[in-house]
Residue frames as a rotation matrix with the C-alpha (Angstrom) as fourth column:
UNK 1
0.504 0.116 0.856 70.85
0.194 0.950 -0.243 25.47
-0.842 0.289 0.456 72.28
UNK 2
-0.082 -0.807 -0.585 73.34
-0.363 -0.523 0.772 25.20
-0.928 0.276 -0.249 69.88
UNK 3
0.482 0.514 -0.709 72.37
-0.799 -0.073 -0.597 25.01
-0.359 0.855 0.376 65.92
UNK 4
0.187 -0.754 0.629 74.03
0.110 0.653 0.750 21.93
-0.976 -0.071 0.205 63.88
UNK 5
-0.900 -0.399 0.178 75.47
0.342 -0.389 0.855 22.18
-0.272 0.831 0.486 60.71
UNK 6
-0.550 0.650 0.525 72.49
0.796 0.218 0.564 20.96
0.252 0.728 -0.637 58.72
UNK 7
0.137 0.576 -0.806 70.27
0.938 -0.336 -0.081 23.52
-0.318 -0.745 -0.587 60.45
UNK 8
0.177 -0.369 -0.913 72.62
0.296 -0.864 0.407 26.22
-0.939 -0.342 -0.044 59.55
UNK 9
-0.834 -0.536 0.131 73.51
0.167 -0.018 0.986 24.99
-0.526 0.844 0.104 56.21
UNK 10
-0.292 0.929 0.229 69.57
0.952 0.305 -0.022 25.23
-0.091 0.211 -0.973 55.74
UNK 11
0.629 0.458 -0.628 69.20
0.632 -0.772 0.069 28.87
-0.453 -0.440 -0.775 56.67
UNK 12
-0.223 -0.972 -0.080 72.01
0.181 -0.122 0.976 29.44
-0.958 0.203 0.203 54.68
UNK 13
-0.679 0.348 0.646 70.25
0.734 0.333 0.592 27.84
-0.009 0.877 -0.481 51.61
UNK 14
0.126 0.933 0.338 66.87
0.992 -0.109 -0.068 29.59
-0.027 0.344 -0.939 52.25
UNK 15
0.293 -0.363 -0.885 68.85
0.222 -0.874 0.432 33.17
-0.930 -0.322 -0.176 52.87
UNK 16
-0.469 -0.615 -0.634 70.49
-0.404 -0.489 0.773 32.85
-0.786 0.618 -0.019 49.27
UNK 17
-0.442 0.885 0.147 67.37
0.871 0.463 -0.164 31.88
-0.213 0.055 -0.975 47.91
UNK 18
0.055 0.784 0.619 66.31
0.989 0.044 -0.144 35.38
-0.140 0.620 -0.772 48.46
UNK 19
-0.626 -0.704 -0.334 69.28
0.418 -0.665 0.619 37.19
-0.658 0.248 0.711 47.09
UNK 20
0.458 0.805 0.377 67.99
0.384 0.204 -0.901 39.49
-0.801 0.558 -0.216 44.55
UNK 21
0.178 -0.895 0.409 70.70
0.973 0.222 0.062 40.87
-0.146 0.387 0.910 42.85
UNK 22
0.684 -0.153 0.713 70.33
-0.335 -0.935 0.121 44.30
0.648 -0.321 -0.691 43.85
UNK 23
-0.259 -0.925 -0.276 73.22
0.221 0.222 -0.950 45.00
0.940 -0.307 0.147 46.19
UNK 24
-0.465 0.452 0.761 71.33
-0.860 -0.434 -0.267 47.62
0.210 -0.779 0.591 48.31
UNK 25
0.645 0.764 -0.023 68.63
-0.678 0.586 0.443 44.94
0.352 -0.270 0.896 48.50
UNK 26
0.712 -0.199 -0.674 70.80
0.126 0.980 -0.156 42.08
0.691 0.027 0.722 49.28
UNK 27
-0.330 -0.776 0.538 73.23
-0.495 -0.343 -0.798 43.56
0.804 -0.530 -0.271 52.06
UNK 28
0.102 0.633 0.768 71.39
-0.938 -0.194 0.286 42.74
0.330 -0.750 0.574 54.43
UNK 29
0.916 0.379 0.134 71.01
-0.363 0.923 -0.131 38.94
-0.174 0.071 0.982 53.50
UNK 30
0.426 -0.902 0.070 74.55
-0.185 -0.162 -0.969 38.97
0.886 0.400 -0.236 52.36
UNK 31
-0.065 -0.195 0.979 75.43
-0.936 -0.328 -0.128 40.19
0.346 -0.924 -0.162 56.18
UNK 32
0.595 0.590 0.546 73.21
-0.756 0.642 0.128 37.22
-0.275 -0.489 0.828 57.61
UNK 33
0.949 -0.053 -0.312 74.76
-0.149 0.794 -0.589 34.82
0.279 0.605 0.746 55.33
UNK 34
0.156 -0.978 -0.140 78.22
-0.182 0.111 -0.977 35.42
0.971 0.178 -0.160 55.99
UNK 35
-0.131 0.158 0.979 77.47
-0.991 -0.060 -0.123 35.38
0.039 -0.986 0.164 59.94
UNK 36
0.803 0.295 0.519 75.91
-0.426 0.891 0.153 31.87
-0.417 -0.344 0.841 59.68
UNK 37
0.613 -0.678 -0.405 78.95
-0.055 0.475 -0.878 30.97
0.788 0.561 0.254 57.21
UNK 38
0.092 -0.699 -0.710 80.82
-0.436 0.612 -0.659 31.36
0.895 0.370 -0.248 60.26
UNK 39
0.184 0.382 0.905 79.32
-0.954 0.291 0.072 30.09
-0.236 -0.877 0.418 62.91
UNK 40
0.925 0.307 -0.226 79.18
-0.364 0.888 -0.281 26.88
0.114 0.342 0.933 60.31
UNK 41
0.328 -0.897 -0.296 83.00
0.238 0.382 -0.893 26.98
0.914 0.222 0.339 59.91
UNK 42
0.502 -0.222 -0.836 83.72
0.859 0.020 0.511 27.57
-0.097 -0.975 0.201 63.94
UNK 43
-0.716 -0.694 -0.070 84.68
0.675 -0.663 -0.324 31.70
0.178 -0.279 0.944 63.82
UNK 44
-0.531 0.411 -0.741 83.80
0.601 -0.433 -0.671 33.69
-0.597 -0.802 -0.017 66.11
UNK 45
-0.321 0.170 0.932 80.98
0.813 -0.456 0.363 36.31
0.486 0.874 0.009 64.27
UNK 46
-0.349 -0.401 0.847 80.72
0.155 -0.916 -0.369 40.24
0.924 0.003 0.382 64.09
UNK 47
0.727 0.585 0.359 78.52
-0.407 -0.053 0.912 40.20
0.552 -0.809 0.200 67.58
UNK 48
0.838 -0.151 -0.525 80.96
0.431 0.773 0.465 38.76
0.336 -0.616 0.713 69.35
UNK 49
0.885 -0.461 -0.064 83.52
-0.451 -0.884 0.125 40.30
-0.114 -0.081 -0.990 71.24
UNK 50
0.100 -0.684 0.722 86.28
0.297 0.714 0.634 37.98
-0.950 0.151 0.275 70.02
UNK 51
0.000 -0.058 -0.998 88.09
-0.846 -0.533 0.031 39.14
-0.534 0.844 -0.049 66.91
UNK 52
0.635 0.177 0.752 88.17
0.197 0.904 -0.379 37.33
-0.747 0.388 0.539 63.57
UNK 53
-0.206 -0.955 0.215 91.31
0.102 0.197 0.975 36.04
-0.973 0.222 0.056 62.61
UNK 54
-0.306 -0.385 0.871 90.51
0.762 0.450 0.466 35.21
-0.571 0.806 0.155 59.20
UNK 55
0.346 0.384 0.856 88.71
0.835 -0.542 -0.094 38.41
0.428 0.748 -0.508 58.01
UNK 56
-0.837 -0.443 0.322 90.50
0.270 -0.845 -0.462 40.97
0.476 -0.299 0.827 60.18
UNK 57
0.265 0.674 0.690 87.11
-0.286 -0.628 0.724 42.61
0.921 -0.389 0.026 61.52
């Protein structure tokens, strides 16, 4: 089943929510965040075996 924005844009919110401004601490959540960022904007993310165009990985 496939998430819809709002959904994502939610999990998004509650992920950077509980940045803490430690880096070490926040990689993690950081990671997560940028994954759902693009799922929201349609590119493929790092799990996937499809590269991404826009960030090079």
């Amino acid at each position: 089943m496939e998430q819809t924005k709002e959904e994502l844009q939610k999990q998004i919110d509650d992920l950077n929510s509980q940045l803490t401004g430690d880096m070490f601490t926040d990689m993690d959540i950081k990671d997560q965040i940028h994954n759902l960022k693009m799922k929201l904007n349609g590119v493929k993310p790092m799990d996937s075996h499809f590269d991404c165009v826009g960030c090079g990985s």
